[in-house]
Structure formats: C-alpha cells, structure tokens
C-alpha positions as CSV (number, residue, x, y, z in Angstrom):
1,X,-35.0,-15.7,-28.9
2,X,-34.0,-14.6,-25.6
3,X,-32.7,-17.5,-23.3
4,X,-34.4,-19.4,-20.5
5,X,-32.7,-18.1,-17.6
6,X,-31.3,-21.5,-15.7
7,X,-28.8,-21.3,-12.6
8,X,-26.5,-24.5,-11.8
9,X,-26.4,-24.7,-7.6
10,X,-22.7,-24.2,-7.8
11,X,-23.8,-20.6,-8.9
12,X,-26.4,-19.7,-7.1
13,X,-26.0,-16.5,-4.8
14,X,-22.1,-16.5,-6.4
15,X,-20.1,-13.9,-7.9
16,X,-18.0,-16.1,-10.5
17,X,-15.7,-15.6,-13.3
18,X,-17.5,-16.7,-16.6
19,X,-13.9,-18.4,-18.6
20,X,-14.1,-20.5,-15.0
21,X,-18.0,-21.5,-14.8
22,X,-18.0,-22.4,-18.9
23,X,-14.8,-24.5,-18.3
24,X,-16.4,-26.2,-15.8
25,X,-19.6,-26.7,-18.0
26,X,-21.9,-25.3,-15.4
27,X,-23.1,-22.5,-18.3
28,X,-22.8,-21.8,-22.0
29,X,-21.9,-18.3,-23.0
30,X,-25.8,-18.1,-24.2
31,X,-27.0,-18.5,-21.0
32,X,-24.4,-16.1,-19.1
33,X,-26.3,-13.8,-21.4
34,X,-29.6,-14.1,-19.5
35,X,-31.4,-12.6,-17.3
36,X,-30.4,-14.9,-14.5
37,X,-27.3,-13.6,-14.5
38,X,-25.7,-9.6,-14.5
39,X,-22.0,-8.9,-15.8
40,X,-19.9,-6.7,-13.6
41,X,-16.7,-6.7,-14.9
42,X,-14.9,-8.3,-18.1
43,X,-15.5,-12.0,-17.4
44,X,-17.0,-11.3,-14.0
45,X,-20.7,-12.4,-13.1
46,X,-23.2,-12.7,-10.3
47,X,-26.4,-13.7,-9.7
48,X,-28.8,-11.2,-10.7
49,X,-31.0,-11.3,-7.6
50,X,-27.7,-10.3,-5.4
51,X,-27.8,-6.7,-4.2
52,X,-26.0,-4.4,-6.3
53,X,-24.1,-2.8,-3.8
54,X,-20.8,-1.4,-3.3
55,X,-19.7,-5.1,-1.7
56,X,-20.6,-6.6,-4.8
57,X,-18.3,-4.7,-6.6
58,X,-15.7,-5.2,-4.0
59,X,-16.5,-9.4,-4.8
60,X,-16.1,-8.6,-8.1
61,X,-12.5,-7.4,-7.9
62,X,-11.9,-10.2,-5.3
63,X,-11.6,-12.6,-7.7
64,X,-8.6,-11.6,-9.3
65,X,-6.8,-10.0,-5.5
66,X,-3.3,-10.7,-4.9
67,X,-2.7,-12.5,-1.9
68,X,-1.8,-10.5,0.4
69,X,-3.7,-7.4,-0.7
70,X,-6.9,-5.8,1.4
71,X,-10.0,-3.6,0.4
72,X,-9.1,-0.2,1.5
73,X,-10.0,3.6,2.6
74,X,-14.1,4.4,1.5
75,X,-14.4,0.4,0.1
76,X,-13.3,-0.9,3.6
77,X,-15.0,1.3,5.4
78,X,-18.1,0.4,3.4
79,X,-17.4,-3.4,4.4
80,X,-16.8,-2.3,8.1
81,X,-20.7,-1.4,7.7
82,X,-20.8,2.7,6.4
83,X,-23.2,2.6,4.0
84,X,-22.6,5.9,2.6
85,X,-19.1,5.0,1.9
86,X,-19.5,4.0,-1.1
87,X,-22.0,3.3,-3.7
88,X,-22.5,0.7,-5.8
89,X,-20.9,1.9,-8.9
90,X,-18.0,3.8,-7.3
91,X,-14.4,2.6,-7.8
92,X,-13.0,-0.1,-5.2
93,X,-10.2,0.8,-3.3
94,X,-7.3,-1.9,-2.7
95,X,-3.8,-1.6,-0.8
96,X,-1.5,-4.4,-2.3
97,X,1.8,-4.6,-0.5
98,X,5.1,-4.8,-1.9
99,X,6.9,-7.0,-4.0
100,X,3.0,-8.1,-4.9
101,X,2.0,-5.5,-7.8
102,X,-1.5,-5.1,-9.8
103,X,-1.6,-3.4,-12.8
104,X,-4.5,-0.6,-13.1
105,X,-7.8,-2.2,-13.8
106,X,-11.2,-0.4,-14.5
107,X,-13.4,0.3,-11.5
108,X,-10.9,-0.3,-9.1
109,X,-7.8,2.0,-7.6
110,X,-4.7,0.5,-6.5
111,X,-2.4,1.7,-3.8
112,X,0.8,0.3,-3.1
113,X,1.9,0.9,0.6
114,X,2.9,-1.7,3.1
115,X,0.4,-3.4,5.4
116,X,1.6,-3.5,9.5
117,X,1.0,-6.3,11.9
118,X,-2.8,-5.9,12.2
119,X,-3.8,-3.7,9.9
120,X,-5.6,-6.3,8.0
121,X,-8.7,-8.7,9.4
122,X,-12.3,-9.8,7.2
123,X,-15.2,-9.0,6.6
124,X,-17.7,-11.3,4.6
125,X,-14.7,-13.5,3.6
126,X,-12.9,-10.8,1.9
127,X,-9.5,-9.0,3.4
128,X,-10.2,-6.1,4.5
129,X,-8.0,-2.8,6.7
130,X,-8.7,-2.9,10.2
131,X,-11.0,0.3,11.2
132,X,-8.3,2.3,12.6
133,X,-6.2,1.5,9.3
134,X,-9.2,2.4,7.3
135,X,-9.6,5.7,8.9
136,X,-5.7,6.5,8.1
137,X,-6.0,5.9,4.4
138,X,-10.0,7.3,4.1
139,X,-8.1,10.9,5.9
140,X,-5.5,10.5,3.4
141,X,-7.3,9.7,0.3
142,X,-10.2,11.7,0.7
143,X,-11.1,15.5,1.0
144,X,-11.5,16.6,4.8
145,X,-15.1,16.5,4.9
146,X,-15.6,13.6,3.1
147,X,-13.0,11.7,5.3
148,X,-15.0,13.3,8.2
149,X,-18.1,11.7,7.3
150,X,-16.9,8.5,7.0
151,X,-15.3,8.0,10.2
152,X,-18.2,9.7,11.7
153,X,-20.2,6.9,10.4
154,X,-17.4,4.1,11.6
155,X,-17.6,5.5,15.0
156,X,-21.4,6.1,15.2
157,X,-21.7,2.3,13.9
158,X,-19.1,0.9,16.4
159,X,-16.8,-0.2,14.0
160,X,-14.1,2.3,15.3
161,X,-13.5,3.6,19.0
162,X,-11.7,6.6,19.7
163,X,-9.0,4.4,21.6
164,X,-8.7,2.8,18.2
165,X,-7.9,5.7,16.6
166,X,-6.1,7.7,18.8
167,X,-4.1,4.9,18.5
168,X,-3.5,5.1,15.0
169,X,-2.1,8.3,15.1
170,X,0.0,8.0,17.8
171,X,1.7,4.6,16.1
172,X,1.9,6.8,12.8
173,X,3.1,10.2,14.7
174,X,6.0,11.8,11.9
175,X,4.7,9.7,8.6
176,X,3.5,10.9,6.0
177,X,-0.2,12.6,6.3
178,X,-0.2,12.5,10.0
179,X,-1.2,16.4,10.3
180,X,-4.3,15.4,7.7
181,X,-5.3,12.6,9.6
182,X,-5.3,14.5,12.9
183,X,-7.3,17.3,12.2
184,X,-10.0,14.4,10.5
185,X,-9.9,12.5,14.1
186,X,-10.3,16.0,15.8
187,X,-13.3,16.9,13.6
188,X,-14.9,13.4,13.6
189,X,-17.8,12.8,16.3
190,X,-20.0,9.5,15.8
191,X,-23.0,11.2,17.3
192,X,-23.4,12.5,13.7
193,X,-26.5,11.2,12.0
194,X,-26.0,11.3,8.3
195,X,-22.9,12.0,5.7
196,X,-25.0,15.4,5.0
197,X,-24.4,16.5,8.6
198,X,-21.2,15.4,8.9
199,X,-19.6,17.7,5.8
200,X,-22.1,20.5,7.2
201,X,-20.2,20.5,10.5
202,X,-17.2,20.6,9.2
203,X,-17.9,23.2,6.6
204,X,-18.9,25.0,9.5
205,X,-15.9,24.7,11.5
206,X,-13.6,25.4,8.4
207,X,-15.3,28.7,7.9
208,X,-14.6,30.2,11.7
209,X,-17.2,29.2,13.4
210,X,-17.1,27.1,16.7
211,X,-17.5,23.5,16.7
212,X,-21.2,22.7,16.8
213,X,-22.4,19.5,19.2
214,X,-24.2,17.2,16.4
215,X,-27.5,15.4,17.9
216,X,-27.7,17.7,21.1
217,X,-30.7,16.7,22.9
218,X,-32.9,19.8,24.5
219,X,-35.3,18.9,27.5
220,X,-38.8,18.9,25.4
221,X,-42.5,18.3,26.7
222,X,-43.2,15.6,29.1
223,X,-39.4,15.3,29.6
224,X,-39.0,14.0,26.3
225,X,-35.9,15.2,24.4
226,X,-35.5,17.3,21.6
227,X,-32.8,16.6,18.9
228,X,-31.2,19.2,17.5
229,X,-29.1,18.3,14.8
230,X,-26.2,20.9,14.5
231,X,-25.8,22.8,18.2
232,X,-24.0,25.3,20.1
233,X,-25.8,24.7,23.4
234,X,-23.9,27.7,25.5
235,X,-25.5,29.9,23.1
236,X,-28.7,27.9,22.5
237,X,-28.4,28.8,18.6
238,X,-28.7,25.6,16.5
239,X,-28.7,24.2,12.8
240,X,-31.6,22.4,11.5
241,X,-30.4,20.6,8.8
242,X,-32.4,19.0,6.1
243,X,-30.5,17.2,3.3
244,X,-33.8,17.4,0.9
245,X,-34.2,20.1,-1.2
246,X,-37.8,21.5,-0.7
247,X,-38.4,24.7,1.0
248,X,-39.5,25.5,4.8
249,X,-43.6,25.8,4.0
250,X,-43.0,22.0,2.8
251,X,-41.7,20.9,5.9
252,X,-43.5,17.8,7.8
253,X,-45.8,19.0,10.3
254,X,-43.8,17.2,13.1
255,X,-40.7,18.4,12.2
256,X,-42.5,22.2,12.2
257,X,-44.0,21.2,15.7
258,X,-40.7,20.3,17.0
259,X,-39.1,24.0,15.7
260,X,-41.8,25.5,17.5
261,X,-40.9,24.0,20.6
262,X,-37.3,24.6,20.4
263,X,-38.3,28.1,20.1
264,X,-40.8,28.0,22.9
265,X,-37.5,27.0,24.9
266,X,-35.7,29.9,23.7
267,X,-33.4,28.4,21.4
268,X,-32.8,30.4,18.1
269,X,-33.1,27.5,15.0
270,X,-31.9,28.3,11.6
271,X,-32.7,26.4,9.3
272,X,-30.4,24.8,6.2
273,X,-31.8,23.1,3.4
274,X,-29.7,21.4,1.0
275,X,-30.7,24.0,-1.8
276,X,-29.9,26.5,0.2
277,X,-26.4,25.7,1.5
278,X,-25.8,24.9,-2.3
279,X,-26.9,28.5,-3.6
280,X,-25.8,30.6,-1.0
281,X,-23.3,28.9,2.0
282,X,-21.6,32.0,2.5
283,X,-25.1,33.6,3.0
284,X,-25.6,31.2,5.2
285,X,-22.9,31.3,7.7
286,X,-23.4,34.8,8.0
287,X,-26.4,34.6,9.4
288,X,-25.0,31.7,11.6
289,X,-21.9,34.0,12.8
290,X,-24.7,36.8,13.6
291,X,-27.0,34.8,15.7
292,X,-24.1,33.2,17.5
293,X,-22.6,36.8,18.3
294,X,-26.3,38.0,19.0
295,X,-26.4,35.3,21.7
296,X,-22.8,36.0,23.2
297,X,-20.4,34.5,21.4
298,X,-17.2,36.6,20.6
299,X,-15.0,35.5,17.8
C-alpha cells in the first residue's frame, strides 16, 4: 500500500539528507518513499512541492560542499538570477580551492582553481562567485556563444555592470583564457532579450558580418517605438528573430502588423525562424550579407 504522505516541520520546504532526517527519527525510510517527498541525489531529498529548478539541484550538492568551495560558471550565474543558465537537470558547477579536494560526483562538475579576495559572496544562503568571477569561468568553460548568452543575461538582469567586468579582465590581463574571455565581454550586450538572440548575434558576427544593435528601437506610429530585435540601423536592414519553429503565414497578427510598419519606414526585415537558421544558416546569412551590401555596406 502506498504510504500516507506526512512531513515533520523540521522538513518542510527543506532539502535534507535522508541517513540525517531517519537518525533524527523525523522519517522512516517508508515514508521518504512517498509522495511528500522527491529524491535528488543518493541520500538527498526535498520537499516535493519545492520547484524543481536548477537551484534545487545546486541545494542538493550543498549539502555535502567543502568549506570553502562556491557554485560556479552557468550554476552561479543561474543563482545570480539567469534563468536560462541552467536547467533543472543540468550538471552543477563548483570551484573548490586548494588543499580542499572533492572527488567526482554525479550531477555535479568540479573545478579546482583558487578563489581571490572577493570572488566569492551568496546568494539564497549558498556560496556562490561574484558576477564578474562568474563571467571569467562561464567565458572559459563554455563555447563563445553560449558564454555570450549568459553574460548577456547577467548584464541585462543587473547582476553584472560592464565596470565589473572590465574589471575582471584587466585584474586577469596574461592568465590563462584572458584572449577567450575578452572577445565574450566584447560580444556581450545586456540589451539582448533572450539566450536565442544572444547566440544568433554572435553567430552572426562570427560569420563576417557587422555587429548588429540587439533591441533597436525604430520611431513607430503615434511616436511609439518599434523593437527590432537584431539591427544594423546605418543600413536600416534588421533580423527578426523568432525562436519558435512555425513558419511566417503563422505569425501573430501583431507581430505581422509591426513588420509591416517597419517596412512602411523603409527598413528591410528578414526574418529567422528557429527552423530555418537550423536547416539552412548559411542560406541565411547570405541573404543577410546581400541586403546589407544592397543598402551600402561594403565588407
């Protein structure tokens, strides 16, 4: 018979090591079993009504953290409020510094490095990298546009200022990975609105085109502004870039109204779906490179 789901107040809203909560006598292995409760890691548990989100997972791993040690790269940045970071069931990053050593766990990647004066402060309780920290490791760890995306979103939140990270980079000028993590700062812009955008711009760039101007707003009717997400305003060609994959005659009719308008002000709009840029992005950044050299541009 299944068991009645019960939760002792010490629990409640708790991530919690089961060995520790039946020692305590606060459960019987028979009840960590129901549905009150969800495993997330050998002998890890949490309440089942807690959101099962990336910072669970980084609770999880919390529990057995060396002192010392900080969530890291995609993980901290998920914690410094990036949502698309890091999802729920993706591996948690952790720096440990030396002579403190972890030995490789499931769901979780280790790195060893030291931790400077003030790379470290907390969120939620747990230790995590400062954001200019975080952006070093997430430009180092990650693949460019990846790492792009997710400063993008730690400066578009205000988690990170460009100080901040200019900053970084100047502190760090000759280490290892410098060059990588200044060309992601050089590429980052927090006026990007979405991880999809972000990689799209710098795909983009990385392909020889000029560096487009995410979120541009063009004078609409009645004064009100028109967003265009990927622009080259000197040329008035832009990107319209929708991460869905359905084709233009399924487009929203305010989202075909504003085209039309854009048009009306004599900007040229192309427009990138997601299954588009995945079938054919070569395709597509011909036809980018054409209408940019169509309205002046010369490479």
């Amino acid at each position: 018979m299944p068991v009645t789901p019960t939760r002792p107040h010490q629990l409640e809203w708790r991530v919690f090591r089961g060995t520790d909560a039946r020692r305590a006598r606060l459960v019987t292995a028979d009840q960590l079993r129901s549905a009150a409760w969800v495993r997330l890691r050998h002998d890890v548990y949490a309440d089942a009504r807690l959101d099962r989100d990336h910072g669970l997972a980084c609770r999880a791993v919390a529990l057995r953290l060396p002192a010392g040690a900080a969530f890291a790269g995609p993980s901290a940045a998920y914690l410094h409020g990036v949502d698309h970071a890091a999802a729920p069931h993706d591996d948690v990053h952790v720096v440990v510094p030396p002579p403190a050593r972890v030995s490789a766990r499931k769901g979780a990647v280790i790195h060893a490095g030291p931790l400077r004066p003030g790379d470290v402060t907390a969120r939620g309780g747990l230790p995590v990298t400062a954001p200019a920290r975080t952006a070093w490791d997430v430009a180092g760890w990650l693949e460019l546009a990846a790492a792009v995306a997710v400063i993008d979103g730690m400066l578009g939140c205000g988690a990170l200022t460009a100080d901040a990270l200019s900053a970084q980079l100047a502190a760090r000028r000759g280490d290892r990975g410098w060059r990588r993590a200044a060309t992601a700062a050089e590429l980052a812009d927090g006026r990007s609105r979405s991880s999809a955008e972000s990689r799209l711009r710098v795909r983009l760039v990385l392909a020889g085109l000029p560096r487009p101007v995410p979120r541009h707003p063009v004078p609409g009717p009645g004064g009100r502004p028109l967003l265009v997400g990927l622009a080259w305003p000197e040329f008035r060609v832009a990107v319209d870039h929708d991460g869905r994959r359905r084709g233009a005659r399924e487009q929203p009719h305010h989202d075909r109204r504003r085209l039309g308008q854009l048009r009306s002000a004599g900007w040229l709009v192309l427009s990138g779906t997601a299954e588009r840029l995945r079938r054919d992005f070569a395709g597509f950044v011909r036809e980018v490179r054409a209408a940019l050299i169509e309205r002046g541009w010369r490479p």
